[in-house]
C-alpha positions in Angstrom: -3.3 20.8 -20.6 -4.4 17.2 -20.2 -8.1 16.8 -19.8 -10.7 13.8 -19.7 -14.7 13.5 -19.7 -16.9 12.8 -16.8 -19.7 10.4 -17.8 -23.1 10.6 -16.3 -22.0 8.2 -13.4 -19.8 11.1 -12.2 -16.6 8.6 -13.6 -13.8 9.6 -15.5 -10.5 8.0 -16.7 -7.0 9.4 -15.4 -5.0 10.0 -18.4 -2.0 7.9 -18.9 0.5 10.5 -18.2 -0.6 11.5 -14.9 -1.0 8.1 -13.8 2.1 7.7 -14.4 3.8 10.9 -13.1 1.7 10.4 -10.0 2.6 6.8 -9.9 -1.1 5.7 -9.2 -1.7 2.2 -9.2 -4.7 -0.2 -9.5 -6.2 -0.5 -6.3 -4.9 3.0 -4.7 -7.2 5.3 -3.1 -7.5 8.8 -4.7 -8.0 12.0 -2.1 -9.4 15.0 -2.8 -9.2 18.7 -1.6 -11.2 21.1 -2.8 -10.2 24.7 -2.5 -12.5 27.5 -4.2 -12.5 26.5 -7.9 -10.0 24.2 -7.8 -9.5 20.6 -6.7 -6.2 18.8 -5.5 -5.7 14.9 -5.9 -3.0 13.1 -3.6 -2.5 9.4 -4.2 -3.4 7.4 -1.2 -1.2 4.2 -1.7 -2.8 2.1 1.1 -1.3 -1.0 1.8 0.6 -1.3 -1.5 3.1 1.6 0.4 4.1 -1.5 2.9 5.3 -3.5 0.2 8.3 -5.0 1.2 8.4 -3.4 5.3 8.0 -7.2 6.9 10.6 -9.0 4.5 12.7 -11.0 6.2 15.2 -13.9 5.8 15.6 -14.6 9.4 12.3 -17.8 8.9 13.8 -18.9 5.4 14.3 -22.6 5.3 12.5 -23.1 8.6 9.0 -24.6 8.8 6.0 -23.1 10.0 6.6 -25.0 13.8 10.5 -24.1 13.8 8.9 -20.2 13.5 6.4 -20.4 15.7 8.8 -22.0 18.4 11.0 -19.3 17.6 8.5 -16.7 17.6 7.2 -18.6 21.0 10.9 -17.9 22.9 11.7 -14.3 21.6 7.7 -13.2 22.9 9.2 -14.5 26.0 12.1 -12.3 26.1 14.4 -16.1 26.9 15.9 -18.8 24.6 13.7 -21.6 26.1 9.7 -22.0 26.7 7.5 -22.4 29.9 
């Protein structure tokens, strides 16, 4: 069984081997459940989980106007602008 020490700051270090079978990263937000004796940690990824959702090619090689224009026409459900 893998174990670590809790300092007086109520702080501990999560051993490599269940950081990395739980996949936890820096920055991700640890819950806790506590039931009886016996405590449950989930990882709560936060943000890092929407990695990647947004990415899009449709905007690549346009400039920040040419999206905005774009963005502008498609709002308005049309191809042109009031």
């Amino acid at each position: 069984m893998t174990h670590s020490t809790v300092t007086s700051k109520g702080q501990t270090t999560i051993p490599g081997e269940i950081r990395a079978a739980l996949r936890i990263k820096p920055g991700d937000r640890l819950d806790y459940a506590i039931d009886g004796d016996h405590a449950t940690i989930r990882v709560n990824p936060g943000t890092r989980s929407l990695k990647g959702v947004l990415a899009s090619t449709k905007g690549k090689g346009m400039s920040f106007a040419q999206i905005r224009a774009a963005a502008g026409k498609a709002a308005l459900g049309r191809g042109g602008v009031r």
